[in-house]
C-alpha positions as CSV (number, residue, x, y, z in Angstrom):
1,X,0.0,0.0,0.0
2,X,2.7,2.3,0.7
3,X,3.8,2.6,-2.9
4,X,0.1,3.0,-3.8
5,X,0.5,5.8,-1.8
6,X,3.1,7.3,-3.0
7,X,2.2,7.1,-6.3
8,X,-1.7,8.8,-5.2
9,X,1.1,11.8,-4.2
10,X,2.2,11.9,-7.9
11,X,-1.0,12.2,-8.8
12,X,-2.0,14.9,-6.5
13,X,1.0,16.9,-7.8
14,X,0.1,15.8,-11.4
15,X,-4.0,18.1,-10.6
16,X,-1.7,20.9,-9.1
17,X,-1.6,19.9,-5.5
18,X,1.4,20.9,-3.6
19,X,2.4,18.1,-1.8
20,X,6.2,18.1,0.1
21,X,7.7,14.5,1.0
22,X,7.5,15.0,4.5
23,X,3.9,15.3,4.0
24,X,3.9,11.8,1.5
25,X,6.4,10.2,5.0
26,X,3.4,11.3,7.4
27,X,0.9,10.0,5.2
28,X,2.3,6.4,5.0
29,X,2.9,6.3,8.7
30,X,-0.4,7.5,9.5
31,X,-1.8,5.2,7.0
32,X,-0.1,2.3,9.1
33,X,-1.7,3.2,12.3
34,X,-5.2,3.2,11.2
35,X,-5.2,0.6,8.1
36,X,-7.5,-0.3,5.7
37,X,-10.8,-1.4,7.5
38,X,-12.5,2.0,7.7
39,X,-12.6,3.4,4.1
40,X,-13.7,6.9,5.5
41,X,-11.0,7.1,8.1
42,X,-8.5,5.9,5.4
43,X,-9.6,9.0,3.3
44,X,-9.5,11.5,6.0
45,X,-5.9,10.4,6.9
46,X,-4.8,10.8,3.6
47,X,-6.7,14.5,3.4
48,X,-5.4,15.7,6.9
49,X,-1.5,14.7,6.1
50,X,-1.1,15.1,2.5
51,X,-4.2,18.6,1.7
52,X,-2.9,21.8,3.5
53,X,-5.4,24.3,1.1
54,X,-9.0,24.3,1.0
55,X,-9.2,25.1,-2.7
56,X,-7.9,21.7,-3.5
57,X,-9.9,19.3,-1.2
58,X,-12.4,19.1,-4.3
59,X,-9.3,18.1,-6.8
60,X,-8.4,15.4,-3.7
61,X,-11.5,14.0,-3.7
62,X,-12.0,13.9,-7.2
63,X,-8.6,12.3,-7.3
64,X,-9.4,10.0,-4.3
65,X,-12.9,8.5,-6.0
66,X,-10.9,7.6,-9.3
67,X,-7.9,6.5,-7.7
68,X,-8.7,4.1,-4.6
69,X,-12.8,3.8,-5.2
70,X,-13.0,2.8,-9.1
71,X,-11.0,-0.2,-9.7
72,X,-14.0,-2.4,-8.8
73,X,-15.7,-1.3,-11.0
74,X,-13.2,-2.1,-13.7
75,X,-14.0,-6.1,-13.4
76,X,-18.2,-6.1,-13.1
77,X,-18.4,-7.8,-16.9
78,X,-16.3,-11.2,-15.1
79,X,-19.2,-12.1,-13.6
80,X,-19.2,-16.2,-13.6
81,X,-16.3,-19.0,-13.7
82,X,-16.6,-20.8,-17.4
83,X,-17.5,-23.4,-16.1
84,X,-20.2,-21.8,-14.4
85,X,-20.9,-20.8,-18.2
86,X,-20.7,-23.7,-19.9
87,X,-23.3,-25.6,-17.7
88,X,-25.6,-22.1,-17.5
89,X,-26.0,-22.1,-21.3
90,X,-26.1,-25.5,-21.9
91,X,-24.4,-26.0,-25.1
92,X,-21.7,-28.8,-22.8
93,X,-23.4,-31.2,-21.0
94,X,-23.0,-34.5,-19.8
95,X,-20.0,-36.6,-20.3
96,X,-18.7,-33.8,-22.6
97,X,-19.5,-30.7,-20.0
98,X,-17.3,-33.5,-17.3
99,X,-14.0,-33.6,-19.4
100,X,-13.9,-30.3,-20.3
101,X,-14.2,-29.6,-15.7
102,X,-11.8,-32.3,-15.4
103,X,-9.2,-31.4,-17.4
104,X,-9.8,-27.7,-16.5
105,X,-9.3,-28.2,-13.0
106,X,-6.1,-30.8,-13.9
107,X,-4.2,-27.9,-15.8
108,X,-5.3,-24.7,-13.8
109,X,-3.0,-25.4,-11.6
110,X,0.4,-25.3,-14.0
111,X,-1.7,-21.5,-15.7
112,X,-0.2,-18.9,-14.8
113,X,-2.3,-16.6,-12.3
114,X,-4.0,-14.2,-14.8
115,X,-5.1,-17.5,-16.8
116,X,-6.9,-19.0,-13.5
117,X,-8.4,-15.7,-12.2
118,X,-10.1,-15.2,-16.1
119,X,-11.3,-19.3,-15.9
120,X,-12.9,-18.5,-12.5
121,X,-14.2,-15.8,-12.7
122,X,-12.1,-14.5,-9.4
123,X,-12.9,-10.5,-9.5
124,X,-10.6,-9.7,-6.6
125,X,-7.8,-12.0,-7.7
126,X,-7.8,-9.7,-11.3
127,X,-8.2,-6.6,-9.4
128,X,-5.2,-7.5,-7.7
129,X,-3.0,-8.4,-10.5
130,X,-3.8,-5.1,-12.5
131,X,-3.5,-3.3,-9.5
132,X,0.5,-5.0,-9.7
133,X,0.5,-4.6,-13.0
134,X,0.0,-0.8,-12.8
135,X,2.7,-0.8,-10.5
136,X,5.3,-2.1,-12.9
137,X,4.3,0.9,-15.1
138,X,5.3,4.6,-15.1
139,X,1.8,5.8,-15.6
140,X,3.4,9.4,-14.5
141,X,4.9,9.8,-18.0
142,X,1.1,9.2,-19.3
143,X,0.4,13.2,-20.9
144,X,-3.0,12.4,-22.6
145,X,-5.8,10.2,-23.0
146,X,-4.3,9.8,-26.5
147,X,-2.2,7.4,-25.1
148,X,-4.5,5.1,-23.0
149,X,-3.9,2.8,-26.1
150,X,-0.3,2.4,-25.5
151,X,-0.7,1.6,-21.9
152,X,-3.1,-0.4,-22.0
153,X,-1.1,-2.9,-24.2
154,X,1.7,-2.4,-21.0
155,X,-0.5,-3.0,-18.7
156,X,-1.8,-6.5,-20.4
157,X,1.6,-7.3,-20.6
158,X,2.8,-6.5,-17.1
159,X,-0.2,-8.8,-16.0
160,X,0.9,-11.6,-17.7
161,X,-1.6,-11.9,-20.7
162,X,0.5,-13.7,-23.4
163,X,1.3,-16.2,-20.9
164,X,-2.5,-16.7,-19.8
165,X,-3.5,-17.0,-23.9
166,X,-1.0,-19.2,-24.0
167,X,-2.5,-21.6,-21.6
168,X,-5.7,-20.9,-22.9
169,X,-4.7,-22.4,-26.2
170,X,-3.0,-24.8,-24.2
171,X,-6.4,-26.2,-22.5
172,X,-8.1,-25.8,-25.9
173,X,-5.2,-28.3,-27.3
174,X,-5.3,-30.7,-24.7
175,X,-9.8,-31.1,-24.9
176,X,-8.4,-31.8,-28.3
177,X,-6.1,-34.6,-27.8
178,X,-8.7,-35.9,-25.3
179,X,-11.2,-36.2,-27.7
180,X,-13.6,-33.4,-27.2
181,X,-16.0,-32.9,-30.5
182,X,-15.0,-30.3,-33.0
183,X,-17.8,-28.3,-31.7
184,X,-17.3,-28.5,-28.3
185,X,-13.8,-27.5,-28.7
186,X,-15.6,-24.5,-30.7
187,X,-17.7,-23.5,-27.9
188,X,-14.8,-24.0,-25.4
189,X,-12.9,-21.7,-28.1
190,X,-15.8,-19.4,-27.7
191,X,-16.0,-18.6,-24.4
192,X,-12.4,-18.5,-23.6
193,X,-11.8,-15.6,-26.4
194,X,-15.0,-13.4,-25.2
195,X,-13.3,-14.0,-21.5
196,X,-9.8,-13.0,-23.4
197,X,-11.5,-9.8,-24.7
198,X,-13.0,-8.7,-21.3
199,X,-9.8,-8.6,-20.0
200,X,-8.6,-6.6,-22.3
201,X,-11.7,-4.1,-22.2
202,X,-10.8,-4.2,-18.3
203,X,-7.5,-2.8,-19.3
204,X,-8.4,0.2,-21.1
205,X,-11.3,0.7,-18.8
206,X,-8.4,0.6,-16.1
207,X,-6.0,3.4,-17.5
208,X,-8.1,5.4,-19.2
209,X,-9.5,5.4,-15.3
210,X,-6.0,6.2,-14.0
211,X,-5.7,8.5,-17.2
212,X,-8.4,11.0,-15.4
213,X,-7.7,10.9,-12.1
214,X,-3.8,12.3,-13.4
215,X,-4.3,14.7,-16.5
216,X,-7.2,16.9,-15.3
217,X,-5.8,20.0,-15.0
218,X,-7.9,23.7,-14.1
219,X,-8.8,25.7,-16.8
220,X,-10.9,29.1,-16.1
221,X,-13.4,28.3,-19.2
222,X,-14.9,25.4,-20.9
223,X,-13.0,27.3,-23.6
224,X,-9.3,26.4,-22.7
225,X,-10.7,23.0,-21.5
226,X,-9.3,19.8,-23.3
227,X,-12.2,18.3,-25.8
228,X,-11.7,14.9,-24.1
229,X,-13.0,16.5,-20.8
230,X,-15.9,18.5,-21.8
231,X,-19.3,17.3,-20.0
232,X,-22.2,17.4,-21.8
233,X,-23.3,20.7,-20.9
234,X,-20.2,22.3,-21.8
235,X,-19.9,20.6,-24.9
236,X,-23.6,22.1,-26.0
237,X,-21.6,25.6,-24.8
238,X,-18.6,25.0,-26.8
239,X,-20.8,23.7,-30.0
240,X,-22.5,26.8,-29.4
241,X,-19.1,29.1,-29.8
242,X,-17.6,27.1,-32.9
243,X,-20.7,27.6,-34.5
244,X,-20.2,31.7,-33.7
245,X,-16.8,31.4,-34.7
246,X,-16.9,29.7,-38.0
247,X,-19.9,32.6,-38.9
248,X,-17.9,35.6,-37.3
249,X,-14.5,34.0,-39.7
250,X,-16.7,33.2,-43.0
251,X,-18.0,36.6,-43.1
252,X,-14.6,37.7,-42.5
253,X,-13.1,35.8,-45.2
254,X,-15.8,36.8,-48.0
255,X,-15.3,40.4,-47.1
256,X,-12.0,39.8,-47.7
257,X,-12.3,37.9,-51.3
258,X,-14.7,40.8,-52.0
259,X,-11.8,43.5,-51.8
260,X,-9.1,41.5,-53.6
261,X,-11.4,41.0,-56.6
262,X,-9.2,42.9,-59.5
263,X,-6.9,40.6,-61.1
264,X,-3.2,41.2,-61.8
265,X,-2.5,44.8,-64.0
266,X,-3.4,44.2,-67.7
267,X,-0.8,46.7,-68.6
268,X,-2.0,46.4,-73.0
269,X,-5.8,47.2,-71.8
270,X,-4.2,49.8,-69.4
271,X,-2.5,51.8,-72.2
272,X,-4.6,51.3,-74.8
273,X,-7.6,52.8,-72.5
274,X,-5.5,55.8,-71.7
275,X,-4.7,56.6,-75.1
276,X,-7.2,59.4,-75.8
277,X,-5.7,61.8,-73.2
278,X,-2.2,60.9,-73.1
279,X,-2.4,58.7,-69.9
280,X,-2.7,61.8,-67.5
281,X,-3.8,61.0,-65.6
282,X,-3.4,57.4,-65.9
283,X,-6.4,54.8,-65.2
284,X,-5.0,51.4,-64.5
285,X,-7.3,48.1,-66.2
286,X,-6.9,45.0,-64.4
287,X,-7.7,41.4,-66.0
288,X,-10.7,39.5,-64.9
289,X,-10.2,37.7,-61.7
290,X,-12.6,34.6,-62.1
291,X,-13.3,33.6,-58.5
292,X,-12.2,30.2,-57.5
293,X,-13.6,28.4,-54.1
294,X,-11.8,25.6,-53.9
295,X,-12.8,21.7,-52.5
296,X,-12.5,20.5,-49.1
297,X,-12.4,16.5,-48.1
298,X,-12.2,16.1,-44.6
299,X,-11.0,12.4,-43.5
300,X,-11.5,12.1,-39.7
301,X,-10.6,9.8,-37.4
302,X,-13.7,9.1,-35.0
303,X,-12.2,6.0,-32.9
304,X,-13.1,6.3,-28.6
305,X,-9.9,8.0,-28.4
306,X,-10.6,11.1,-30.4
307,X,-14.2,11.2,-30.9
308,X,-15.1,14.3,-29.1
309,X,-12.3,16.8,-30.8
310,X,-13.7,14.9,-34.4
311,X,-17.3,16.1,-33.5
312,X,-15.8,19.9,-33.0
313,X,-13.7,19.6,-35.8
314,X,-16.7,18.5,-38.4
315,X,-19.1,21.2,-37.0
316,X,-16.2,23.6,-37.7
317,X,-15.7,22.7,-41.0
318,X,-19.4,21.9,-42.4
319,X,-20.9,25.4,-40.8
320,X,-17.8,26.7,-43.2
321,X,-18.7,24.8,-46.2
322,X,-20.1,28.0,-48.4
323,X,-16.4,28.6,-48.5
324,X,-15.9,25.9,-50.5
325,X,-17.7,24.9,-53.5
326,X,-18.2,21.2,-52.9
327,X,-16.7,19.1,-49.0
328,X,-16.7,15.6,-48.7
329,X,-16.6,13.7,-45.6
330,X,-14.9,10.7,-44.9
331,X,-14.5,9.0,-41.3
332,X,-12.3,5.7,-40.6
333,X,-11.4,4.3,-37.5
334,X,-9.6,1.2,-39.7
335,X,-11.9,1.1,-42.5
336,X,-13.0,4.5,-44.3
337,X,-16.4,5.0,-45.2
338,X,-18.1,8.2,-46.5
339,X,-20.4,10.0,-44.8
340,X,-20.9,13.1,-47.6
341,X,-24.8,12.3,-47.9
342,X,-25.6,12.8,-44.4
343,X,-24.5,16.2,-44.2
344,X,-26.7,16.7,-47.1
345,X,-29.9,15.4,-45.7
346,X,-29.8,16.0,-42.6
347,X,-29.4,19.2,-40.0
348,X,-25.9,19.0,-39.3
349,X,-26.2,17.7,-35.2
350,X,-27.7,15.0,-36.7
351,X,-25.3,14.0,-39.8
352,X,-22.4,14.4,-37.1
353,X,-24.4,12.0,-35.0
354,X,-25.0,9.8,-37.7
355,X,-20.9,9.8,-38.8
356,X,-19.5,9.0,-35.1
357,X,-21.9,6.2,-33.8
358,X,-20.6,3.5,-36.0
359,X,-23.2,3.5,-38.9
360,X,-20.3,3.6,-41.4
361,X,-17.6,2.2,-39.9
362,X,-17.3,-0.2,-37.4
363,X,-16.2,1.2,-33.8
364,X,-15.1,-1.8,-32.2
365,X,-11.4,-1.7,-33.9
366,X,-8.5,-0.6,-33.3
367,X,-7.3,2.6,-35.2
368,X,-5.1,1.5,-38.2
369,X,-3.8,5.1,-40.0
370,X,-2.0,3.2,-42.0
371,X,-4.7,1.2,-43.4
372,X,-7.6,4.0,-43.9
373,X,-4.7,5.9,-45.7
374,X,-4.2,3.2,-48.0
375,X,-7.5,2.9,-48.2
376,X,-8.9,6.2,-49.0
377,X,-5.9,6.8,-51.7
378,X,-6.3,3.8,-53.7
379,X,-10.0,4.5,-53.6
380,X,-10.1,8.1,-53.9
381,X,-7.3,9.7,-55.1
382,X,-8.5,10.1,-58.6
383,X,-11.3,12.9,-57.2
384,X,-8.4,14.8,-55.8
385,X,-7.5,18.0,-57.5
386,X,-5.4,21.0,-57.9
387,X,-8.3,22.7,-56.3
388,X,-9.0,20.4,-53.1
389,X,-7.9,21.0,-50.2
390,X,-7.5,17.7,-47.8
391,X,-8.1,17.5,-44.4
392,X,-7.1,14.3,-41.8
393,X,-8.5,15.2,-38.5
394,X,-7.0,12.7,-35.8
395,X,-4.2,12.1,-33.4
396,X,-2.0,9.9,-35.2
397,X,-1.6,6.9,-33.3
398,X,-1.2,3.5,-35.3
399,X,-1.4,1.0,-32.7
400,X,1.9,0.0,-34.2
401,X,0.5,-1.2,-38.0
402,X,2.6,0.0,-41.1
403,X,2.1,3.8,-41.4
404,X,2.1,3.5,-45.2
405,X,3.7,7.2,-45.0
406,X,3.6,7.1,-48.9
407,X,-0.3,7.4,-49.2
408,X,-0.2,10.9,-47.7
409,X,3.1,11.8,-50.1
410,X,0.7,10.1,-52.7
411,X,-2.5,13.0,-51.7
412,X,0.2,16.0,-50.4
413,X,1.0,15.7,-54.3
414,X,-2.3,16.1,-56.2
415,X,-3.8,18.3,-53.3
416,X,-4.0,22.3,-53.3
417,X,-3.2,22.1,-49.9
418,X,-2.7,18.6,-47.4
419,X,-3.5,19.8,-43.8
420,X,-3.8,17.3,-40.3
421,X,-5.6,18.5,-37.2
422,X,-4.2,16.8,-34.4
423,X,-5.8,16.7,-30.9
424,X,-2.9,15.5,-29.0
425,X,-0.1,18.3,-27.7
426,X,3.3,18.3,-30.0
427,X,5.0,17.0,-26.7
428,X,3.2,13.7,-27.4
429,X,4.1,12.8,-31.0
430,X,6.4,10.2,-31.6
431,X,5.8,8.6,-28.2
432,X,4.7,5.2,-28.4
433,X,2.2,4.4,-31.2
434,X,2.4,8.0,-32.2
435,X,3.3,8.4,-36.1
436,X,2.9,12.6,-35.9
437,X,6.3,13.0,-36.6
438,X,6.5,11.0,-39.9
439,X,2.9,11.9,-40.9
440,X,4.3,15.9,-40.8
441,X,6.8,15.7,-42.9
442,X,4.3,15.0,-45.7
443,X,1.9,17.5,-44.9
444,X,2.0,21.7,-45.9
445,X,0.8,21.7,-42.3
446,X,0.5,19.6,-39.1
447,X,-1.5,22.3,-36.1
448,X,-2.3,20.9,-32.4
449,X,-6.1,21.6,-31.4
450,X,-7.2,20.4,-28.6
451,X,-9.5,23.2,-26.9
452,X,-12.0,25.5,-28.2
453,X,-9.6,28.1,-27.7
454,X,-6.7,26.7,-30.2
455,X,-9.8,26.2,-32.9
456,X,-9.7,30.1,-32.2
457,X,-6.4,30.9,-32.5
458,X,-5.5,29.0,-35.8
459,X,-8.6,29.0,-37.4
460,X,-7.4,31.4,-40.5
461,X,-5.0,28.7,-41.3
462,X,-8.4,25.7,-41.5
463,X,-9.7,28.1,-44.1
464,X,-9.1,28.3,-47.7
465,X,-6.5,31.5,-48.5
């Protein structure tokens, strides 16, 4: 418990709570006199030694909730032992539904102790391990949400979870060799993946968990708040100013176009027109400036990870769109899918609705840049022109897949203009699964938004010149 505590410290420092180690020494002794029994007496402990303002007893207890109160929440979808499963359901029974327990309870033993807490459905014994797991890690160095995906993978692997799906395939081998059916086996298969894949769920649950307890910071204004911590009120408020913002810039932008109208000097029309009286005084002609609005296509990345940030970013761009005289939408999380038609039939809450809940592209994988890239050049590059302007909206990270760099080279040289919105601070890139720094190299322009307030700043350079 003691480096529990300490680490709880780190986290208090990490909200902006000053907190000296003589106050982190008294806090582990005082933790030792009174235990762990009384939960509320734990807390106040921890309050009186390590809390010394009253304007940051709402960040401890914030911090406290996520911290020490939340883990058990992490585990409620391991509800029942497979076994339990197996004869619940039915699909197993008799002499079959016997082997598989016998030779279950024959190897559990020899599984390693992540294996045997998933096959029996022990809560506390995972709880324990991830809680060890986390230990292992230096979830300090964790910045951003961004990077819960990174972590997560850590965490798995401090707990032990290639060795448990190795035993896993190991019991699934050895019903085999016993002479379980095909379709037992199958069903055994079955459960033991869906139990495989609530672990890993668990996982992210668990840091993106840790992940706000550490990175909330204060901000004076929903405004300078990061996307990713909006609530739902605020994020009606801050829908609310993008919408103002894009009007108050578009009617900026076409009073501009309005006064730069004249052409380049036609200097032959010039002279010829000032002929009659010598050129005194002298009347300059311009050529006929044909006005060009160019095309936007907007490729966003609408994974868990990013999803708030992409619904800012497409309101941004499609209360814009008379600026441009035809936008396309794409979104991907791994696959790309097209989501153009919505935002023609419907309002535009809706259609953004419509492109983040899944209804194109499925939300259950993980991002793959690489692959949507790919994707959306082989598919779509032809439609790219000298006029379009192309837009990726995302935060870069690959989960380690190929970042087929070559796709973006492929677009930067067809496009007017190749332009990425990341929502992930430039201290980030590059870390981990992070493939910013390549993918801005082959970009005009890679620009960091993660607040309603950096839409503000740079939102001359989201616009068409």
């Amino acid at each position: 418990m003691d480096a529990r505590i300490v680490e709880f410290a780190e986290v208090l420092r990490q909200n902006g709570v000053r907190v000296s180690t003589s106050e982190v020494q008294d806090a582990l002794r005082a933790t030792s006199e009174v235990g762990l029994k009384d939960r509320n007496l734990f807390r106040s402990v921890l309050r009186t030694t390590l809390v010394k303002r009253e304007l940051d007893v709402d960040t401890f207890n914030r911090a406290f909730e996520f911290y020490f109160t939340g883990a058990a929440r992490t585990f409620e979808a391991i509800d029942q032992s497979l076994a339990r499963q197996l004869e619940e359901e039915g699909y197993l029974e008799g002499d079959l539904l016997k082997m598989v327990l016998i030779q279950m309870h024959q190897l559990l033993p020899e599984m390693s102790p992540l294996a045997q807490a998933v096959l029996t459905g022990d809560r506390a014994r995972l709880a324990q391990i991830f809680r060890m797991a986390s230990l292992q890690l230096d979830l300090s160095r964790m910045e951003s949400p961004l990077q819960a995906g990174f972590f997560s993978r850590r965490m798995l692997a401090a707990a032990g979870a290639d060795k448990a799906r190795s035993d896993m395939k190991s019991l699934e081998d050895e019903l085999r060799a016993r002479g379980l059916t095909p379709e037992g086996v199958e069903i055994v298969s079955r459960h033991v993946a869906a139990a495989m894949r609530k672990i890993e769920d668990a996982a992210r649950q668990e840091v993106k968990r840790q992940a706000e307890a550490r990175i909330r910071r204060r901000t004076d204004t929903a405004a300078d708040k990061p996307l990713h911590l909006l609530t739902q009120a605020e994020v009606d408020q801050m829908e609310s100013a993008v919408r103002t913002l894009a009007e108050k810039l578009r009617s900026r932008l076409i009073r501009k176009q309005r006064s730069h109208r004249k052409g380049a000097l036609n200097v032959r029309r010039t002279l010829r027109r000032n002929l009659p009286w010598g050129g005194v005084p002298m009347v300059p002609q311009f050529r006929t400036r044909r006005p060009e609005r160019p095309e936007l296509v907007v490729l966003c990345d609408v994974s868990d990870s990013v999803r708030q940030a992409s619904r800012m970013m497409l309101l941004f761009m499609h209360t814009m769109q008379s600026l441009f005289v035809r936008v396309r939408s794409f979104v991907f999380v791994s696959d790309v899918g097209e989501v153009t038609q919505y935002f023609k039939d419907l309002e535009v809450d809706a259609a953004i609705d419509m492109a983040t809940a899944g209804k194109t592209v499925s939300l259950s994988a993980n991002s793959n840049y690489g692959r949507a890239l790919a994707d959306f050049t082989r598919d779509h590059l032809g439609s790219i022109t000298r006029r379009t302007t192309v837009m990726v909206i995302g935060d870069g990270r690959n989960n380690y897949n190929a970042n087929n760099a070559w796709a973006l080279k492929d677009l930067r040289r067809k496009a007017k203009r190749l332009l990425w919105i990341c929502p992930e601070e430039r201290g980030n890139w590059g870390i981990g699964d992070s493939e910013m720094l390549t993918y801005e190299k082959h970009c005009h322009q890679a620009v960091v938004v993660t607040s309603v307030s950096d839409l503000a700043r740079i939102a001359d350079q989201l616009v068409p010149a």
